[in-house]
Structures are given as C-alpha cells and as structure tokens.
LUMZA-922660 format. One line per 10 residues: number of its first residue (from 1); for each residue x, y, z of N, C-alpha, C. Coordinates in pm, whole numbers, plus 50000, padded with zeros to 5 digits. Layout:
BEGIN
NUM> X/Y/Z/X/Y/Z/X/Y/Z | ...
end
This chain:
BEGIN
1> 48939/48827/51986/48830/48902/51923/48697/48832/51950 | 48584/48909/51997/48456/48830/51988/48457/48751/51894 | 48330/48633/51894/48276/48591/51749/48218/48686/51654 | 48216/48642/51543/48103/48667/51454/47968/48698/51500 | 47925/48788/51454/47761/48760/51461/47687/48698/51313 | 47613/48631/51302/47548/48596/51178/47468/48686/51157 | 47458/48805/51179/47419/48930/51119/47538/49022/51067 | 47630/48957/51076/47737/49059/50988/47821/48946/50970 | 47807/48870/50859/47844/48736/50801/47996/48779/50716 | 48075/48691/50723/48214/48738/50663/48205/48655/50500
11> 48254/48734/50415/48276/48706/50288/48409/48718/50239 | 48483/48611/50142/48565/48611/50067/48621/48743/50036 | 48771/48810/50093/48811/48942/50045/48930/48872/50010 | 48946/49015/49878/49130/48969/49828/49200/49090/49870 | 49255/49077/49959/49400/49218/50029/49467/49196/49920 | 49462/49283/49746/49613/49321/49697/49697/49430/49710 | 49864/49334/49688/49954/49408/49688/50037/49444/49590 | 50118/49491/49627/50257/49523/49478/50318/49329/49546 | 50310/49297/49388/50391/49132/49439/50524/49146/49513 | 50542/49072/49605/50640/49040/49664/50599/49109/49865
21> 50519/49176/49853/50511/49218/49969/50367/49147/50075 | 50357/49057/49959/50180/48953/50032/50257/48890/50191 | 50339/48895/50246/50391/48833/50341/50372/48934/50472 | 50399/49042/50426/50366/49195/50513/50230/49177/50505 | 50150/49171/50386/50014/49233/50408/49910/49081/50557 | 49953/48992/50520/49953/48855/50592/49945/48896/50787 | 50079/48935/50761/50119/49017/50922/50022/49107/50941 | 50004/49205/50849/49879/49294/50909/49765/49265/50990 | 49736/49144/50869/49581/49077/50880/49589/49002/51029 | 49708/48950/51059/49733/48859/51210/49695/48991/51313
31> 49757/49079/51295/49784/49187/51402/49622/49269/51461 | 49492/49237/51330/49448/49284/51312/49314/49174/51340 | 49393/49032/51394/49302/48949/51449/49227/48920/51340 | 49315/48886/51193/49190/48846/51053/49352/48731/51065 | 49294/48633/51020/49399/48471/50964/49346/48486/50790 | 49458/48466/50760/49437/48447/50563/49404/48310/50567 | 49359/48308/50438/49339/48183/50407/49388/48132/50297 | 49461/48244/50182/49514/48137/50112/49641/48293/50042 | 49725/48277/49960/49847/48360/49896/49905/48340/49830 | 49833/48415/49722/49926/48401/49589/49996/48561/49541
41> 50069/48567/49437/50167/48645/49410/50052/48790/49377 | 50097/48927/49492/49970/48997/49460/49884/49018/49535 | 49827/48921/49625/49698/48869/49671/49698/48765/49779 | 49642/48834/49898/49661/48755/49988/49495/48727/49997 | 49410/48617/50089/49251/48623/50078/49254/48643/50179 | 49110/48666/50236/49079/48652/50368/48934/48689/50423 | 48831/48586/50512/48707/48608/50536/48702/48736/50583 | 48650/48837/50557/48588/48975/50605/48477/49003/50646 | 48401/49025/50747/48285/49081/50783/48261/49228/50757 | 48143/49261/50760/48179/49412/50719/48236/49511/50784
51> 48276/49451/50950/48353/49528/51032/48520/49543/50982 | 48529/49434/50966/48687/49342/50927/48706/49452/50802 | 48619/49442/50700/48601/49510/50557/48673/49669/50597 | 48613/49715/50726/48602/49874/50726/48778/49892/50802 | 48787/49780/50896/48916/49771/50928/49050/49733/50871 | 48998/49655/50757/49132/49643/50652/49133/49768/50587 | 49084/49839/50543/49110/49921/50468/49150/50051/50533 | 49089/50066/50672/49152/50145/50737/49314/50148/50807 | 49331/50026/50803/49443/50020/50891/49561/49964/50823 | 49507/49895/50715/49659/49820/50667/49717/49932/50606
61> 49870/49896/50555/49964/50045/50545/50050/49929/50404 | 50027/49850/50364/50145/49794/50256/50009/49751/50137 | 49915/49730/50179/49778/49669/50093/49757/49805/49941 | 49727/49775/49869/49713/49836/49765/49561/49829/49768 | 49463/49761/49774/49347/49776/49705/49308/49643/49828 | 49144/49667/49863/49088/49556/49909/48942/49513/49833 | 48891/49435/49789/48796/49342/49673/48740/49281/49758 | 48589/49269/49756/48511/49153/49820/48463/49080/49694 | 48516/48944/49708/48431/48828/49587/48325/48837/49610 | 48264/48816/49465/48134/48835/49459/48095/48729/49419
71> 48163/48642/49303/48174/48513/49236/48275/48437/49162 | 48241/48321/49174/48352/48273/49075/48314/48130/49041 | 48290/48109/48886/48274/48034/48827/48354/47951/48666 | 48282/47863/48629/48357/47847/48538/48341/47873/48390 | 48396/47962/48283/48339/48016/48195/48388/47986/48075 | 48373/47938/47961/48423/47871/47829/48351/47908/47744 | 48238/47989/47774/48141/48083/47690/48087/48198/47727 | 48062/48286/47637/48015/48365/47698/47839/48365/47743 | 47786/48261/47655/47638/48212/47744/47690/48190/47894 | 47810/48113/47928/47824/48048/48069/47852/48199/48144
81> 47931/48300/48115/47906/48421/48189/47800/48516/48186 | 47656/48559/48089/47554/48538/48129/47488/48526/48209 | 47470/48348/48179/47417/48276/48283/47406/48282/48386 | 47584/48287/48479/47622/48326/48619/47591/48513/48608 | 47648/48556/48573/47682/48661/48583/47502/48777/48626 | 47430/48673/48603/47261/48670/48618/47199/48678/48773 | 47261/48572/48854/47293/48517/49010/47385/48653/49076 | 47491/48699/49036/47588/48768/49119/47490/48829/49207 | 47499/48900/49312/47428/49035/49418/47487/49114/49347 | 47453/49166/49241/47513/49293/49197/47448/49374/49373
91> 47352/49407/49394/47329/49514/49453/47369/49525/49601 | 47440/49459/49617/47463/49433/49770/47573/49574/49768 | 47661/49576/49654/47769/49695/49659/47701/49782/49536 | 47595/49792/49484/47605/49888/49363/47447/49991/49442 | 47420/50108/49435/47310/50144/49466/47277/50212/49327 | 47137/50223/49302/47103/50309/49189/47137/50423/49115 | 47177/50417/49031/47229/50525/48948/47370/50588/48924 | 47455/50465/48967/47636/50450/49016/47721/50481/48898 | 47795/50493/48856/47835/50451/48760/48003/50377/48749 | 47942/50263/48694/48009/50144/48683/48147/50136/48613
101> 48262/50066/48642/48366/50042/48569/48423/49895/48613 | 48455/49823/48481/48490/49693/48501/48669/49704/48499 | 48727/49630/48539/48906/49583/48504/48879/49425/48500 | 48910/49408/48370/48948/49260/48323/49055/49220/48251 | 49035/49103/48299/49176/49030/48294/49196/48925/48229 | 49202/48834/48106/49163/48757/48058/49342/48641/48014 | 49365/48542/48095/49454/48497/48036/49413/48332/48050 | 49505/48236/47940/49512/48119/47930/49378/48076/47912 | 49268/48122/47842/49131/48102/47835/49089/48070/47731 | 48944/48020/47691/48916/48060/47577/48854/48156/47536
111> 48799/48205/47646/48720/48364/47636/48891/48455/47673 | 48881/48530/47546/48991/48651/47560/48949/48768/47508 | 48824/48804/47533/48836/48962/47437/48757/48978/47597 | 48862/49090/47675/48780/49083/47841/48705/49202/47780 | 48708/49292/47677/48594/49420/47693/48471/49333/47623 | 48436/49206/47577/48305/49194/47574/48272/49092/47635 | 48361/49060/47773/48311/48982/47927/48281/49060/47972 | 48300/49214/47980/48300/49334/48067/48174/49371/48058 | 48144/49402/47895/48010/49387/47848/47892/49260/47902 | 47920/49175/47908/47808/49049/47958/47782/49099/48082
121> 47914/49133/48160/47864/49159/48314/47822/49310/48317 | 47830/49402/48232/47761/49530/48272/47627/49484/48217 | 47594/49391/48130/47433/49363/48100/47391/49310/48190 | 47395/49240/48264/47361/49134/48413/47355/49226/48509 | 47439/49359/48511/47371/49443/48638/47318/49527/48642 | 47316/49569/48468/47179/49661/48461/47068/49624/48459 | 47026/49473/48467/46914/49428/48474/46892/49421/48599 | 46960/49394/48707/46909/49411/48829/46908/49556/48900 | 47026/49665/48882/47035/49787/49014/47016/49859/48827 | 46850/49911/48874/46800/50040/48777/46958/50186/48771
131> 46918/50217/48670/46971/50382/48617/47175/50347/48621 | 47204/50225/48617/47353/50248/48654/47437/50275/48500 | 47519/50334/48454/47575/50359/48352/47737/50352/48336 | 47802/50291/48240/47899/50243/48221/47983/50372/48163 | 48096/50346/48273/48231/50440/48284/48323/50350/48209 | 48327/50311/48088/48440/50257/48032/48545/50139/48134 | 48637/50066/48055/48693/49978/48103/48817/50033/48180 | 48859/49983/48275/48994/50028/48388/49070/49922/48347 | 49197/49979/48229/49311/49907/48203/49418/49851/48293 | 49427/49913/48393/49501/49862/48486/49481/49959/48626
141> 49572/49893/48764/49533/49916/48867/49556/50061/48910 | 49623/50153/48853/49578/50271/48851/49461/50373/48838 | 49381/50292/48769/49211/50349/48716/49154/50311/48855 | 49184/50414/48908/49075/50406/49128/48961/50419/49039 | 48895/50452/48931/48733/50470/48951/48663/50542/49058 | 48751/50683/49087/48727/50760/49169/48519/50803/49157 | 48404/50798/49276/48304/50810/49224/48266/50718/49128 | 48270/50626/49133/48288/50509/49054/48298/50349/49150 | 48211/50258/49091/48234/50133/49170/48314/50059/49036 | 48395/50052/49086/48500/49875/49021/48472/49783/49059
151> 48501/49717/48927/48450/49547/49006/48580/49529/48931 | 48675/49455/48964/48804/49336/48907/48753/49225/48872 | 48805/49190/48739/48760/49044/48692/48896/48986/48661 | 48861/48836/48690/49009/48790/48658/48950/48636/48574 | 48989/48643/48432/48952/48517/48385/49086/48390/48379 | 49114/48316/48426/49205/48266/48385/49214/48071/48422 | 49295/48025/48299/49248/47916/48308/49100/47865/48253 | 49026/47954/48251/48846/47935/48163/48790/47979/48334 | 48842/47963/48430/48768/48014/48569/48795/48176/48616 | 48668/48203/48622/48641/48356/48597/48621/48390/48751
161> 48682/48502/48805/48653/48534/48987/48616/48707/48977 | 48484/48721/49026/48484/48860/48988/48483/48899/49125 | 48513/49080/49171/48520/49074/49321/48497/49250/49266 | 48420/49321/49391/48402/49466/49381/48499/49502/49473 | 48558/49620/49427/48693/49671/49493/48553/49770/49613 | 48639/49769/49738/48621/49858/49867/48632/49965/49887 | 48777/49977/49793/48874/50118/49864/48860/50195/49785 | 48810/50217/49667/48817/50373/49579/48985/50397/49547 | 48972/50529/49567/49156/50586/49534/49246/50448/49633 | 49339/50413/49514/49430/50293/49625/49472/50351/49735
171> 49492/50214/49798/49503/50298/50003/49671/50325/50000 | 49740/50323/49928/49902/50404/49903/49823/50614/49892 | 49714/50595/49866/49725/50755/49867/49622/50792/49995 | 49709/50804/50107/49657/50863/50206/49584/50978/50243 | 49626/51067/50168/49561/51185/50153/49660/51263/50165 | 49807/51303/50218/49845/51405/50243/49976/51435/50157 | 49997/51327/50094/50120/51383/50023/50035/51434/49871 | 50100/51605/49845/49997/51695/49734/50168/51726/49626 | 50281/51752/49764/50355/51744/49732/50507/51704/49700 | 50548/51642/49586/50637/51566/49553/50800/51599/49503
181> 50868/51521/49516/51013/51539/49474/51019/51456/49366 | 51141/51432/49336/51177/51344/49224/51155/51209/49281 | 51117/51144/49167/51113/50998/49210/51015/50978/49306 | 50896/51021/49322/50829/51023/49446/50825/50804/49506 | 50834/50774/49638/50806/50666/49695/50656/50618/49686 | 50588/50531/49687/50454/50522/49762/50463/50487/49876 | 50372/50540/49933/50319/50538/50076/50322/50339/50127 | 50244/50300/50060/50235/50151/50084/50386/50085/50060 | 50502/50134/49963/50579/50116/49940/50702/50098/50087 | 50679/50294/50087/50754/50315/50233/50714/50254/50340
191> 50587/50189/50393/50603/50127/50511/50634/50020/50449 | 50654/49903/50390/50654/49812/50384/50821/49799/50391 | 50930/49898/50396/51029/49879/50404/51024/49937/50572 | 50971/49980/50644/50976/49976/50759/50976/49869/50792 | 50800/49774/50752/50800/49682/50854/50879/49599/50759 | 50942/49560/50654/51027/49491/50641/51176/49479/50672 | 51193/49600/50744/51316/49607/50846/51254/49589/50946 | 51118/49533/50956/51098/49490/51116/51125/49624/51247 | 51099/49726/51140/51062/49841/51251/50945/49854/51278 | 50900/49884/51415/50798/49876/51458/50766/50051/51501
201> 50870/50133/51559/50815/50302/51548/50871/50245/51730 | 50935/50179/51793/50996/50197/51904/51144/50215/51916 | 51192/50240/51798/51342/50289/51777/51367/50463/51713 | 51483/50464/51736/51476/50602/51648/51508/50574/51520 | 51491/50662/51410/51436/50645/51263/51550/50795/51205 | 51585/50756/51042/51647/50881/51022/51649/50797/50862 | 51600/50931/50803/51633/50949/50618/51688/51044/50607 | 51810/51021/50559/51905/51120/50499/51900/51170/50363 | 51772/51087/50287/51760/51099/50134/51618/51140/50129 | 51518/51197/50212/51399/51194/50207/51302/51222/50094
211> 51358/51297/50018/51283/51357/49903/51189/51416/49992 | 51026/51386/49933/50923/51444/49980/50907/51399/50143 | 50954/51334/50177/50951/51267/50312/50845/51167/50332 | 50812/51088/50259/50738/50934/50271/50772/50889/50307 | 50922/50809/50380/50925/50736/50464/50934/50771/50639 | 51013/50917/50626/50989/51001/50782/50833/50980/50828 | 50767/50989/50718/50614/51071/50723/50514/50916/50798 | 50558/50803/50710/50515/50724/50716/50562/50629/50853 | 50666/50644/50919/50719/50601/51038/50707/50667/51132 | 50638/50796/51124/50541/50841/51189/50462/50813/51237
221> 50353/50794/51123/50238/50754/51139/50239/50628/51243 | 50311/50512/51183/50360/50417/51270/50372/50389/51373 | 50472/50468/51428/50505/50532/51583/50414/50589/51683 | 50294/50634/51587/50199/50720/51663/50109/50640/51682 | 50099/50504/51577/49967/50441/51603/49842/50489/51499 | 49889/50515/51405/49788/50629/51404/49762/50530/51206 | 49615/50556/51196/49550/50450/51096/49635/50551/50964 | 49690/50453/50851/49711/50533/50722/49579/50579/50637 | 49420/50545/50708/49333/50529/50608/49265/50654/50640 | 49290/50707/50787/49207/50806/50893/49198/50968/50775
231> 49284/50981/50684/49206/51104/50666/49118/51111/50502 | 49126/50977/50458/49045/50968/50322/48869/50852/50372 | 48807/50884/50233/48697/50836/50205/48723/50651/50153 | 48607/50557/50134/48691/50430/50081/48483/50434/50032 | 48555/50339/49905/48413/50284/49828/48301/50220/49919 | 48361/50158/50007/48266/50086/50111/48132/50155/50146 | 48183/50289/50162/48085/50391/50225/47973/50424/50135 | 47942/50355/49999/47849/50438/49891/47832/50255/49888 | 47851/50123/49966/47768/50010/49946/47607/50074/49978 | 47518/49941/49923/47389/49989/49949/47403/49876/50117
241> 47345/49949/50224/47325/49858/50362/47440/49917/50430 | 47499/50012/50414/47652/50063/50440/47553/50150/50610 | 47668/50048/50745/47649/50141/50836/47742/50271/50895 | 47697/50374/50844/47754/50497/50890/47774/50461/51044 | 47729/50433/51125/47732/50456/51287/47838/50297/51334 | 47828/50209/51248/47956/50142/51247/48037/50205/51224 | 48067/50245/51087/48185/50301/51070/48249/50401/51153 | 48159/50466/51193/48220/50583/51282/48283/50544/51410 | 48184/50388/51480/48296/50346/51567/48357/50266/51537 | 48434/50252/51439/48598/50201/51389/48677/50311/51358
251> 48618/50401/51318/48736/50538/51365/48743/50542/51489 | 48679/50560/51602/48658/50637/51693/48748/50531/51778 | 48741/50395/51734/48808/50262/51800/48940/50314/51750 | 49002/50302/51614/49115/50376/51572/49207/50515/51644 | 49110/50618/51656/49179/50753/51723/49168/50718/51825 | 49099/50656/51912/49141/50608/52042/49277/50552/52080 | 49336/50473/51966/49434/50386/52031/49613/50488/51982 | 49572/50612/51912/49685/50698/51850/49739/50734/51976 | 49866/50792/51964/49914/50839/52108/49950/50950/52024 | 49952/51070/52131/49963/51264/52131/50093/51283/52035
261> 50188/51192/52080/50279/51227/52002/50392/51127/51950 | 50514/51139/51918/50612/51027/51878/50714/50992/51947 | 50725/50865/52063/50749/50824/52183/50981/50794/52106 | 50951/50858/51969/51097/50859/51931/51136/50953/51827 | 51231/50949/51857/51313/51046/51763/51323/51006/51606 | 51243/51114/51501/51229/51071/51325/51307/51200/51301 | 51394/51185/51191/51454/51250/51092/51440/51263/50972 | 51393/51375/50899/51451/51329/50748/51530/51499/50736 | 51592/51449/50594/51672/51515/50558/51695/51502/50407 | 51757/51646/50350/51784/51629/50214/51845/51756/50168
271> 51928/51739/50055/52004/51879/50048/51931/51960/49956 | 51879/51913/49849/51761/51971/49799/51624/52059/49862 | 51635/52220/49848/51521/52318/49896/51410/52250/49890 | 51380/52259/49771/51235/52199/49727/51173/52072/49757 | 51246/51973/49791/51260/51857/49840/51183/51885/49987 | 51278/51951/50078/51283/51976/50214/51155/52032/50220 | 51144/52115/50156/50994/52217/50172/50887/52155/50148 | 50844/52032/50017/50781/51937/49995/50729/51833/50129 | 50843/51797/50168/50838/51710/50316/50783/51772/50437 | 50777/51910/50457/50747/51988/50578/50595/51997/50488
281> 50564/52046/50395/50411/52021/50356/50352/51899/50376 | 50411/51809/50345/50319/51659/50367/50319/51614/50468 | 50443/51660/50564/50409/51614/50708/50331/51685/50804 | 50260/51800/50722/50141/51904/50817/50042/51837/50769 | 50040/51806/50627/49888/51762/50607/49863/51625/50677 | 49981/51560/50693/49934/51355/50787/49966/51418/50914 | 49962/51578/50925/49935/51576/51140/50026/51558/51174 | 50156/51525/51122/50288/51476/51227/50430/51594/51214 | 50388/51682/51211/50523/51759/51132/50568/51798/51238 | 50507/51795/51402/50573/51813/51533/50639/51651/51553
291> 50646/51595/51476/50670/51430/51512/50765/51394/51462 | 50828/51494/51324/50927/51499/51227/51015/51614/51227 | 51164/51608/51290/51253/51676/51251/51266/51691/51097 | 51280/51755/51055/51310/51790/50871/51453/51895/50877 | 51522/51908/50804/51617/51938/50739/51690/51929/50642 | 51722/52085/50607/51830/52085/50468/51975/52057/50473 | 52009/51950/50447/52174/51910/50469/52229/51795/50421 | 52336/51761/50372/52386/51690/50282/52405/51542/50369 | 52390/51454/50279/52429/51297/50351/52555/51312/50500 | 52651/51422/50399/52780/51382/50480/52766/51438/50646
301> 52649/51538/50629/52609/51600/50734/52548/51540/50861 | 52520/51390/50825/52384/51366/50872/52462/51350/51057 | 52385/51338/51143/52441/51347/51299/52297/51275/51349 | 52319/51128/51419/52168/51068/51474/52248/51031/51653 | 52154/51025/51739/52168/50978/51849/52217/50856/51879 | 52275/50806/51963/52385/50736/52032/52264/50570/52027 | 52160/50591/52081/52054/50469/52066/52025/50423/51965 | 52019/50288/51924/52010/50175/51793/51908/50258/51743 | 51901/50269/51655/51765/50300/51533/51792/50230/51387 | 51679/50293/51322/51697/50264/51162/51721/50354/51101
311> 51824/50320/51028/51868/50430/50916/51786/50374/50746 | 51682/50411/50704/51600/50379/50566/51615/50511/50444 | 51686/50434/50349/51667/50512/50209/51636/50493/50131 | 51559/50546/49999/51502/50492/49943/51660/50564/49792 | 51756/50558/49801/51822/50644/49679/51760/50632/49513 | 51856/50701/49439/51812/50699/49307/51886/50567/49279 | 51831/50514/49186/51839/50412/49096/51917/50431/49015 | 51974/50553/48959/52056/50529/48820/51986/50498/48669 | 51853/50470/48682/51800/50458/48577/51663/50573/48517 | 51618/50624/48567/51516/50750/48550/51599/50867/48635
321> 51684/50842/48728/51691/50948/48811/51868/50939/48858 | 51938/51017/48794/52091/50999/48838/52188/50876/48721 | 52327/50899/48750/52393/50848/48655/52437/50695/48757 | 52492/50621/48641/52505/50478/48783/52674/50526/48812 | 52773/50564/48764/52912/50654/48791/52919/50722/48958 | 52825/50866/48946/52777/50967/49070/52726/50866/49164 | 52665/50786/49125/52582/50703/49251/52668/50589/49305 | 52759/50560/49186/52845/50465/49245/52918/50507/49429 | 52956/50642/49388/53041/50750/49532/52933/50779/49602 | 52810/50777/49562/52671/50847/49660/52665/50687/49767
331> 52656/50571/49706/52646/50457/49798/52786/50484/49886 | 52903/50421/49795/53035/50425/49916/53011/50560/49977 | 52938/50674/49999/52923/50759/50059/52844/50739/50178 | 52739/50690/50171/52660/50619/50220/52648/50517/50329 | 52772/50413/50269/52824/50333/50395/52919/50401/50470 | 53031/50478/50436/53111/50554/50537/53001/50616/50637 | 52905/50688/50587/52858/50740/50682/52764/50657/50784 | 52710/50566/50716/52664/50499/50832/52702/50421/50936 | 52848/50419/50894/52992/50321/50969/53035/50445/51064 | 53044/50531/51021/53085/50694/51117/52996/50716/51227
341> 52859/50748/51153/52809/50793/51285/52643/50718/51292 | 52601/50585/51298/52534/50501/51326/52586/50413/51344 | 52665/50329/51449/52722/50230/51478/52601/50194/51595 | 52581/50009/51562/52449/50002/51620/52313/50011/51558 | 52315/50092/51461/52214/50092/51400/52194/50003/51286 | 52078/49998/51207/52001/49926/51114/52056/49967/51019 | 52081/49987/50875/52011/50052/50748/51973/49934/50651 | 51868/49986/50647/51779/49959/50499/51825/50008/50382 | 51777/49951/50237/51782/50041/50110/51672/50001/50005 | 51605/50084/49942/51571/50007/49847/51620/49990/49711
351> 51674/49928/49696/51771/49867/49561/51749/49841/49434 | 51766/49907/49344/51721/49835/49220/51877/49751/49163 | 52000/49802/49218/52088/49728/49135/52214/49650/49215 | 52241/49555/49212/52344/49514/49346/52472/49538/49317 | 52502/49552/49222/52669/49631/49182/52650/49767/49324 | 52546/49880/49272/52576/49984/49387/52536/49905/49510 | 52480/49847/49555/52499/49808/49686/52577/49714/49738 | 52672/49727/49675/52823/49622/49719/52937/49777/49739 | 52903/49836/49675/52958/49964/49684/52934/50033/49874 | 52827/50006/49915/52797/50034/50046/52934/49921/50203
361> 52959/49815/50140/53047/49717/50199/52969/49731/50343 | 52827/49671/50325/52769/49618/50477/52696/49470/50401 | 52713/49351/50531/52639/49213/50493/52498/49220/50434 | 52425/49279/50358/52296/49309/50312/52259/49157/50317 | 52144/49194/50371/52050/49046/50345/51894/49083/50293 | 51857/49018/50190/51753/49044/50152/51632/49055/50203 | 51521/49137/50235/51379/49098/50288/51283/49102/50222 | 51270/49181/50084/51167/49140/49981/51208/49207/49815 | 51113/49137/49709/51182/49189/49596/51001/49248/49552 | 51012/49339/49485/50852/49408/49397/50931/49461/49292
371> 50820/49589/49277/50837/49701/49189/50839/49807/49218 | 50882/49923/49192/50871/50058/49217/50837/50141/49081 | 50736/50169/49026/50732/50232/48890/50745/50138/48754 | 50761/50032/48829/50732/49916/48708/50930/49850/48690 | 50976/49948/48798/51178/49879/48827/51210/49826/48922 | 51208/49711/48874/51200/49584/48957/51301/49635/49100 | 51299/49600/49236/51340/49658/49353/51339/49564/49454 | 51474/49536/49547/51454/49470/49644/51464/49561/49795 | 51451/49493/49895/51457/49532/50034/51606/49468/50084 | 51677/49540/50106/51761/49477/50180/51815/49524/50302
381> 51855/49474/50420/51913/49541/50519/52027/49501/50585 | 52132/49577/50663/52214/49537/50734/52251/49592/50868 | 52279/49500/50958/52340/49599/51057/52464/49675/51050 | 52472/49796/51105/52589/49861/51101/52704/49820/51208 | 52820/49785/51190/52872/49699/51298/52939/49889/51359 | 52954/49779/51546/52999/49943/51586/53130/49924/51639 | 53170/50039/51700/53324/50023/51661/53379/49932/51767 | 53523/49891/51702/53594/49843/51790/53629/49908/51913
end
C-alpha cells in the first residue's frame, strides 16, 4: 500500500465484534493492508486514515460497528470529565444541528451513574458544535442512532475512552435481508462461519437449513468479491470535512474488483415455503439470486456435486426454536447425510449444545465460541471422510 499522506493522518479506531470472533475481524484488517495494534475481547484497534475509515466499514463482513477514539483519559470526578471532555474535537465528527446520542458504560469506577457522564459530555459539545440536541442515552449496541451521531463511552477502572461510532445501522445489516424466517442468522454472524471454516468462495457451498438464506446469500457475496457495505449509507458520510469524491473512489475501487458472477456452485435449501420464498427475496435485493440456487426440499433430499465444498448450517438450537428430542434425529440426520452424499467435503455447524453434535458422529473441532441472540454458540467443523 502507498504511505500515508500527512494530510489524511490515521487515528486510533476500535473494529467491534460479537466476542470471540476479534481473530476474523484481525484477518480482515491484514487482507485489507491495515495491521492491529492491540485485542481485546470485542475489540480489535487499529490506526485508520480516513481512507482506511471508509474501507473498514465498507468491506469488513464479521465487524459489528467501527469507532474512531476521540479520547481517553483519566476520570475519578466528574470535574476531571469536564475538564477533558472540554479539549475533545467534538467537531471533527459532529456538524451543526445533529442530534446526539451517548452509550455508556461505567464499570469498576468511581464514577458510576454513566447517564450523568453522558450528561458532562453532552455539555462539553454543546459548547463547542452550535444547535446540537440530545437523543437520549443508547442502552446497548443495538441503539444504531439511526440519523443520529453516537459516541461510545467506556469508563472503566476510573479510565474513561470515548470514541464516535462511523457506521450508523451496524454493518451486520447490509441492506437486503427485509425478509426473515425463524431464528433469523446475522449477516456478520454468517460470514464469520464461512471464513471460520476458512472458506474463501473458491469451493462449492450448500445449506440445507437456509431459513432466510444468510449464509447462501452471504457466500455469495464472498465469492463474487463483492463489498457487504456496497448497498447502505455509514455515519462517516454526515462527518464535518467528509470527502464525497473520496468516497466515491472507494466504491468505484470496490465494484471494480467484483466479478459478473459466482466462479462456484451455492445452494440453499429448506423445506419450509416461506422460508424458501424469504431467501429468493433477499437474494434479489444483495444482486446475487442468479448466483444462488434456492430450493424447497427436505435435508434428506439434499444432492451436491462430486467436488470438495462446504456444507454450513446454522440448525435450531432446541432452546427458542425446536425440541432438543426432534433435533436429537434432525443432527444424526444430518451426519448420515453428509456421510451419503458429501464425501470430501467440509461441514460446519453452529452449535449451541454438544450433546446434539455428538449426535452428528464427525471429529468436530472447534473454531470459535460468541453469541447468537444472547445463546452462547460455537463454530465447529469437520471433514466428511469419503468412502472406502
């Protein structure tokens, strides 16, 4: 990558994730010619320029939210946040007349009431960026502050790090899935079990459980090259100093590098109508629904090509969705079939319970543990051995 220019100076960004997947988001940042600099559970860092800024958010596919620090100091009063909170550039990301929302976070401190830290720092930036007005506090990382600038505060320990979020709506909502099945996946979710099966979109691919089709949809995208960020808006764009004619060539750098179509064979599938019909909608709106076979047909049905691929499911859990009994026969269903007719191939799962995935009888080895809906979930994969 060129250097830097010291006209577009790189600043402190935090790439968060759903914990457990900061190792993926890491890989991105390499691929993407950015080196981290430091990773903790959540949160990977990393210097950003404002090019870097427009390209993380465009391109990473497992990242939940991207934050540029703004400050971080040490606070044991609320005079001491004040004080600092006096210094920040509010205006470098806020333009006149915005309206503001804080998320704070206050642990192991002696300052703990974060809605009147939230308060100190909405007084500190209405004194500098005129007409801005306060949108209430964002309890947690769901509150995008759609039309709205966020700033994340994190107090902990008495050291306070405040950082303005980039991305607006989290970058898990791409824009095209409107419609859902049960249990819907996230987007950031589903690739991250791609690339945590270390698929890259040069194999063939098949979900036999697709629901709405987030992971077909999303190994798509993959395959094609093609940015998860390309058909939404990101906060960046309403900074004050924000270059439109940059930005436009980091798309234009982006759709350049997509290819026409999908150089492999994707499947999904599901026996559920509504399901199936859901998946053929979301794969018109992300552009790929010539890129995605879809079909209505039962696991036992499933039929994939003779060449290694990945077989990825995301099944029910047994706990919001299905009995753990039925699912017990849905897994041993599961491995017969992938012992039948994927020999050679991959499968993935994402797991919430390892009783049913002993039920599958393949060597599972773990590749990451998070959350899915707040139920706790690992990655695991195995090869399918082929026949004697």
């Amino acid at each position: 990558m060129p250097p830097r220019r010291s006209s577009d100076p790189a600043r402190d960004a935090l790439i968060i994730t759903a914990p457990g997947l900061e190792a993926l988001a890491r890989r991105e940042l390499l691929a993407l010619g950015i080196s981290a600099t430091s990773e903790e559970p959540g949160v990977v860092e990393a210097p950003l320029n404002a090019r870097d800024l427009m390209r993380a958010n465009l391109h990473l596919r497992t990242a939940s939210r991207v934050a540029v620090r703004l400050a971080a100091f040490r606070a044991l009063t609320f005079a001491d946040v004040e004080r600092h909170a006096k210094r920040v550039p509010w205006e470098s990301v806020v333009t006149p007349g915005r309206r503001i929302r804080f998320r704070v976070t206050c642990r192991k401190s002696r300052l703990y009431h974060s809605g009147a830290v939230a308060q100190r720092l909405m007084e500190a930036l209405a004194a500098r960026v005129s007409g801005v007005s306060d949108a209430g506090a964002a309890s947690h990382d769901e509150d995008d502050g759609q039309g709205e600038q966020l700033f994340i505060v994190r107090l902990f320990r008495d050291q306070l790090v405040l950082s303005a979020d980039s991305s607006g709506a989290l970058l898990h909502r791409r824009g095209y899935r409107q419609a859902t099945a049960k249990a819907p996946l996230r987007e950031t979710l589903a690739a991250a079990m791609l690339l945590g099966a270390d698929w890259e979109g040069h194999t063939a691919f098949a979900d036999p459980m697709c629901g709405s089709g987030t992971l077909a949809i999303e190994a798509a995208l993959l395959a094609r090259r093609m940015a998860p960020g390309r058909a939404r808006a990101f906060a960046f764009e309403q900074y004050p100093g924000h270059d439109p004619r940059a930005w436009q060539a980091v798309r234009d750098d982006a759709a350049a590098e997509e290819l026409p179509r999908t150089p492999i064979p994707i499947q999904a599938s599901d026996r559920d109508a509504g399901a199936v019909t859901a998946a053929q909608a979301n794969a018109a709106r992300a552009g790929v629904m010539n890129d995605v076979e879809i079909t209505r047909q039962s696991l036992s049905a499933l039929t994939v090509g003779p060449a290694p691929g990945l077989l990825a499911v995301n099944p029910p859990y047994g706990i919001r969705v299905g009995d753990k009994g039925p699912l017990r026969d849905l897994f041993a269903q599961l491995g017969h079939v992938a012992r039948a007719c994927a020999p050679g191939w991959r499968l993935a799962i994402l797991s919430a319970d390892r009783h049913l995935e002993r039920q599958v009888r393949l060597p599972f080895a773990e590749q990451w543990t998070s959350t899915n809906g707040g139920i706790p979930v690992r990655l695991v994969a195995a090869e399918v051995p082929t026949h004697a």
